[in-house]
N, C-alpha and C positions, 0 to 999 in steps of 0.2 A: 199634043198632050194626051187626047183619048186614046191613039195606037200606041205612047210609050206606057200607058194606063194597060193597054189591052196585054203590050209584052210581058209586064211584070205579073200578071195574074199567069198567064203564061207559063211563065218559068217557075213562079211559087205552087202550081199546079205538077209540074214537071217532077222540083224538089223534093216535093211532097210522096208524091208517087215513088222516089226511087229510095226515098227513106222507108215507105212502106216495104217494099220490096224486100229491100235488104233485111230489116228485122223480119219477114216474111219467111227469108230463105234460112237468115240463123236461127229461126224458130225452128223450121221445117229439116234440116241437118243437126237436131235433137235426137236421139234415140232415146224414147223416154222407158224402154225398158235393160238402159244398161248407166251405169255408175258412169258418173265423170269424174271419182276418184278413184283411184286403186286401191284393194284391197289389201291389206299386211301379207295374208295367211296363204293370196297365190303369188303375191310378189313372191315369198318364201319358196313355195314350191317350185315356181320355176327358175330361181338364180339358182338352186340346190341341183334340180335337173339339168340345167345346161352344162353347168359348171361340171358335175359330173361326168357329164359326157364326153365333154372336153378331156376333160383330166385321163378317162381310164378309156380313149377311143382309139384312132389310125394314130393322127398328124402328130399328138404331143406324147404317145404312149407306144405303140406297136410301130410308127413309122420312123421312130427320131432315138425316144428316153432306152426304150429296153434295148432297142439296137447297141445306140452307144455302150450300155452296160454288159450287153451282150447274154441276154437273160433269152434273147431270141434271134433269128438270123432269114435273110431275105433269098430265095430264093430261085425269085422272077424280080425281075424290074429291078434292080438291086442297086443301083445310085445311092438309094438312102445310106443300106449297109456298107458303102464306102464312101461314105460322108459327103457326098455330090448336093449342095442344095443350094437355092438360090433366095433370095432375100422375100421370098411369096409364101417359101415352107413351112415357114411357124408363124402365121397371121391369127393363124384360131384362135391359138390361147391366150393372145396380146384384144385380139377382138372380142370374143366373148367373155373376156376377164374382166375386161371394163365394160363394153357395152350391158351386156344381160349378166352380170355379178355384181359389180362394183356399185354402177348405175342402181340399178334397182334395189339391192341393200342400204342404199343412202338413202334412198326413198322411203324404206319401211324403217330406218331410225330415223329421218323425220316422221312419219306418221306416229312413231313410238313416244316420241317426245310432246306431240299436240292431244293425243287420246290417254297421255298420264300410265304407259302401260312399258316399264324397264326391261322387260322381259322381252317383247319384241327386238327392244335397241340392242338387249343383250348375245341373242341369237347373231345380229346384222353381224356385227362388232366383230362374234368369231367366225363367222363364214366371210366375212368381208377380209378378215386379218389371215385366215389361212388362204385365201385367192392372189389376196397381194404378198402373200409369201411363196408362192409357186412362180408367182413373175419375177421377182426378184432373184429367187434361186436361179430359173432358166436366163433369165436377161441382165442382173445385173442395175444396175439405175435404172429405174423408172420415175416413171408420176407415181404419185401417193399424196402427199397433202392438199394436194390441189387438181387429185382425179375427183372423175364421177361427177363435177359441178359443171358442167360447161354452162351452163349462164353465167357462171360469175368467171370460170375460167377456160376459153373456148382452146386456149393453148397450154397445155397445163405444165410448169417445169418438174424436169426429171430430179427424184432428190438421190442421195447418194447410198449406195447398197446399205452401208453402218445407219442411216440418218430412218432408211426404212423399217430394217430391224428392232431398232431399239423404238421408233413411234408403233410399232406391232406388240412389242412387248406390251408397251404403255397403253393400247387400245383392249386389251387382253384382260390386264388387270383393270379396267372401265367396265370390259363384260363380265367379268367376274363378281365385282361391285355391285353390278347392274342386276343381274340372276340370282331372282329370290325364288323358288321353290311355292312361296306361302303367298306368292303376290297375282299376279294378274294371269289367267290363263293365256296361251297362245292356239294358233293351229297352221296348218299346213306343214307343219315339219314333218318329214318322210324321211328324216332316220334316224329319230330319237323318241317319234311319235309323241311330239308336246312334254318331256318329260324336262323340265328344268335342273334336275339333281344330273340326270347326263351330261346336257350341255354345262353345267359346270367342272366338272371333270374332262371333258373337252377340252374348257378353254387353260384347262392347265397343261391338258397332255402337248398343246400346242406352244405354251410358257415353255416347255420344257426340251418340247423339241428349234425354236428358235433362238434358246439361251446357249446351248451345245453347238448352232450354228457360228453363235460368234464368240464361241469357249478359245480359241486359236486365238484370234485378235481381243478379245478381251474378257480376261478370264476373272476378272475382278467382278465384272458386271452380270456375268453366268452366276457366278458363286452367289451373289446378292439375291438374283430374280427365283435360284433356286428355295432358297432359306425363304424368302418371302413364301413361297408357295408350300412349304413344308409347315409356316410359322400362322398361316391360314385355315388347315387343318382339312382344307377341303379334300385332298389329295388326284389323285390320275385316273383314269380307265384302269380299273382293276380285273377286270376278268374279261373272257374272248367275245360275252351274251355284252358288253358294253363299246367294243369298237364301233367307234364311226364309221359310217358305209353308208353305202344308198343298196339297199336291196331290189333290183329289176324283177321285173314280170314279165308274163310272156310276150310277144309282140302284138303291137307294136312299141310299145314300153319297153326292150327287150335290152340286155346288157350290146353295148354300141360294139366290141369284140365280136357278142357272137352274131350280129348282123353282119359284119363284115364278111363271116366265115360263111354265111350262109348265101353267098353269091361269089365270094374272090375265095375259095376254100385251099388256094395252093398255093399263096407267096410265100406267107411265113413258116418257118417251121423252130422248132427248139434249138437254140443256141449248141455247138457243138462244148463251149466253155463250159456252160450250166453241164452239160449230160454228162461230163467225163468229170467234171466235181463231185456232185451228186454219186456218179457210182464210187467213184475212191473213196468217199467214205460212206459207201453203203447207206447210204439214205432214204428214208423210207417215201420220204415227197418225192423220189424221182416218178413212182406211179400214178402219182398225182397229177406233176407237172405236166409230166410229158405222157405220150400213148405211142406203143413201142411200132414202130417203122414197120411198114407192111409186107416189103419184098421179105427181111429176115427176121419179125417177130421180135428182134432184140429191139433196145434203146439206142438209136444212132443220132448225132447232132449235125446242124450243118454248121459248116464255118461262114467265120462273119466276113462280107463284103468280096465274095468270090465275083468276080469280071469273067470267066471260063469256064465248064469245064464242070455246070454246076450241077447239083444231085437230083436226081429225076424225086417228084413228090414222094413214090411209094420208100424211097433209098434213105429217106431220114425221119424224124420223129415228130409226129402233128402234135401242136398244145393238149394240155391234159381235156379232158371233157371237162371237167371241173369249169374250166377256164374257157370256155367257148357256149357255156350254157345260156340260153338264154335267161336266166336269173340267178348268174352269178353277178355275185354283189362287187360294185366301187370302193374299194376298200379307202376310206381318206385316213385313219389314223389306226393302225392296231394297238391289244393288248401286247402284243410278242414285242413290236417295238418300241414301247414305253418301259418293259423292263428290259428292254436293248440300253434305252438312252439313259435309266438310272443307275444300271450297270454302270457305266461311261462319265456318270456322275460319279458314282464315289469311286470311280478306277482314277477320276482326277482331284481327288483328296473334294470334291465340293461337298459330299456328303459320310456320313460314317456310315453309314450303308453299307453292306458287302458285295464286293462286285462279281464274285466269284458265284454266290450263292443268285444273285440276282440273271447272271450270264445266262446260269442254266435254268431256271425260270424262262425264259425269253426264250430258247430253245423248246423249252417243253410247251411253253402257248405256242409257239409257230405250228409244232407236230400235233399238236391239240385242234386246234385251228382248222384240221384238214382231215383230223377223225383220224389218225394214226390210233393203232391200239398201244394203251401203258405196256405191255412188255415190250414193244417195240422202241418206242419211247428209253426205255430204261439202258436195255441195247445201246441206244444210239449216244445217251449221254455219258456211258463207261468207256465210250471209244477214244483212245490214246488223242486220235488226230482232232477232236473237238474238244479237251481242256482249256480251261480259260491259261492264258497265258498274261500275268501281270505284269510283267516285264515286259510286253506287248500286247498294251491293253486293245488298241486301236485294227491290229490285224486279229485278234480273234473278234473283237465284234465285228468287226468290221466286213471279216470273210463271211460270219455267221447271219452279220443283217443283211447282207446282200441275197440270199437263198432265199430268209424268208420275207424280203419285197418283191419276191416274185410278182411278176405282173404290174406292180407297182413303178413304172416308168420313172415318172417326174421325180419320184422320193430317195427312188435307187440309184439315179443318175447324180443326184445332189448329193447323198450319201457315201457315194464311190468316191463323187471328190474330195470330199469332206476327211474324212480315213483314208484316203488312199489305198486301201483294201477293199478289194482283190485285186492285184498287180494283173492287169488287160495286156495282154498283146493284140496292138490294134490291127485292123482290116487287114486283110492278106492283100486286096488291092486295093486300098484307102487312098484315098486323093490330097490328104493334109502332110505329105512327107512324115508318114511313120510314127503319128500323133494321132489321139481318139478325143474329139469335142470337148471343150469344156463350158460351152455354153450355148445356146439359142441366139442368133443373130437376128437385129431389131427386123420387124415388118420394114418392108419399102415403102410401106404407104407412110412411114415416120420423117421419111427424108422430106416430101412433098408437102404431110399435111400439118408438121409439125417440126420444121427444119431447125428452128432454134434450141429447141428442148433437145432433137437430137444432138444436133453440134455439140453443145456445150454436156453432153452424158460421155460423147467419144474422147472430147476434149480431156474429161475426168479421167475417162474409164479405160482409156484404149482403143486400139481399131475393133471395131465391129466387125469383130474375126470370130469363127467358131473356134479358133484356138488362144483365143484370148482370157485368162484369169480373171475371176472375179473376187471381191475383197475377201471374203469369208475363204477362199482355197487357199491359205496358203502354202503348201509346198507342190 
């Protein structure tokens, strides 16, 4: 009895001890001079910055989008430029779109909803609804109503490209709702600089750009989500000082382009399609765009997806400085193409708008945009070969929005599908049988770490082929 007496003191000695310990060590792996909540204002800042980077970098911008459109061309290592890729190519922007975008914007509209402050949730809302709209564009079904939760949904299903769109729409006019000017301040925004009156013109210029997305398959519903936004009064991004962008600084903050260029300065050069566009019609951005070829001083382009045979650096034409600067901006929505896309709007009866008068608008902010002087400007919009043509509304904006998304990968390559203008002839030695991408093929990691959600998007959508249609393309 006294040694079963002695054991149990024993062990309540022992217990005791390893409870101490333990609260000991979660006391002691406290860091009591850092938050155990996250803040609103740098979650902001850094889904804005990744996402950024993402968007206007190699893998989804200079490696994959401007190739396919052909806005640039490869000139070492050139696989990409003839569509060579394997299912690892496009993990970025499926990873960082969710992981550090999506993820962390649902976290600061919950924080928005617990601190009573709309104006947070209203910000999330449109950077969250323009992220999952660059997914969808490039991939086609995704997650969306059950991304970004993994407690609740560790596998999340993929919803269908239409089912996305129109929940974007609907999350838009939430942010719109949400964004009151006279209510709660914010911070951390870096490229609106806390102004609410922006972001609400934001979140329209983004209504307006994924109303036009699904104007082809449902033009009843465009025409609707337009008028709502006309009948709100807030209206779009009206001048070139209101584009959304993320303005870089120098490094290491530095625009992810011209990092690139400041170590790999010889793969890419300017598309030969761009430079031979550009000069037929005497355009004054080709100074911009490009910077004229070293061996002969002139403007020369490389051709896309050359296998042989290919142009020594000095024999073709480097990106503009412009565009390689270390604080050249991310451009995410311009003015130039907002009165692209309201063009586009009353060229398709949705508004009484004139689309003619708006076309060349759109034209004059692009060459605005990039410091063209007004008589040059003036020049350029008398010239026969840039009339709006309304009896082909689709190939003159179409031709014309594709020039001024320069650099704009993701936007240009959606756009191109979308209009079907500029008519590409693809890679000289493309690997798709004489066809140029029309979409981004899922990560690998989707097969393994989310094999149901995949199946049942392919089962929907198609083979998980870069030449495979997505709902909003259709011809």
């Amino acid at each position: 009895m006294k040694i079963r007496y002695i054991y149990l003191l024993i062990s309540a000695a022992i217990l005791s001890t390893a409870v101490s310990c333990k609260k000991s060590l979660d006391e002691s792996n406290v860091n009591p001079n850092a938050s155990e909540t996250a803040q609103p204002d740098y979650l902001l800042t850094g889904a804005i910055k990744a996402t950024a980077d993402t968007y206007w970098g190699t893998n989804n911008n200079l490696g994959s989008s401007l190739l396919f459109v052909q806005h640039v061309a490869k000139i070492q290592y050139t696989d990409p430029d003839r569509y060579i890729f394997t299912n690892a190519s496009f993990n970025e922007l499926w990873s960082v779109g969710y992981a550090k975008g999506v993820v962390n914007l649902n976290q600061i509209i919950k924080l928005a909803d617990a601190s009573s402050n709309p104006n947070y949730k209203g910000v999330a809302l449109v950077l969250r609804s323009w992220i999952f709209s660059m997914l969808t564009d490039a991939y086609g079904d995704i997650p969306y109503t059950q991304a970004g939760s993994i407690d609740e949904y560790l596998l999340p299903k993929y919803d269908n490209q239409r089912d996305v769109y129109l929940g974007l729409l609907a999350d838009l006019k939430t942010a719109q709702d949400a964004l009151n000017p006279s209510g709660k301040a914010i911070a951390g925004d870096v490229i609106y600089a806390n102004s609410i009156t922006s972001w609400k013109k934001f979140a329209n210029s983004l209504r307006l750009r994924i109303a036009l997305r699904i104007a082809d398959r449902e033009p009843e519903l465009a025409r609707q989500t337009i008028a709502a936004i006309a009948t709100e009064g807030i209206g779009y991004i009206s001048a070139n000082s209101e584009t959304a962008q993320l303005a870089y600084k120098a490094s290491p903050n530095q625009n992810p382009i011209s990092n690139l260029f400041d170590t790999r300065p010889d793969e890419y050069r300017v598309s030969k399609t761009l430079i031979d566009q550009l000069t037929a019609l005497n355009d004054p951005r080709l100074a911009i765009y490009a910077q004229k070829a070293v061996s002969t001083q002139t403007y020369i382009g490389a051709a896309n997806g050359l296998s042989a045979n290919l142009p020594g650096k000095d024999q073709v034409s480097k990106l503009g400085t412009y565009f390689i600067a270390p604080t050249a901006p991310a451009v995410i929505i311009s003015y130039a193409e907002v009165l692209f896309d309201r063009a586009e709007a009353a060229a398709r009866g949705f508004t009484s708008e004139n689309a003619s008068t708006l076309y060349n608008q759109a034209i004059e902010a692009s060459l605005t945009q990039y410091g063209v002087s007004t008589a040059d400007i003036t020049t350029y919009k008398a010239s026969t070969a840039v009339q709006f043509n309304a009896a082909n509304y689709k190939k003159s904006i179409g031709d014309q929005k594709w020039i001024a998304l320069y650099g704009q990968g993701l936007e240009a390559f959606t756009e191109w599908r979308r209009l079907d203008y500029p008519q590409l002839t693809p890679a000289v030695a493309g690997a798709l049988n004489g066809q140029i991408p029309v979409r981004f093929i899922y990560p690998g990691t989707e097969q393994s770490l989310n094999p149901d959600g995949y199946k049942a998007a392919v089962a929907h959508q198609g083979t998980d082929a870069l030449t495979t249609k997505l709902w909003f393309d259709v011809n």
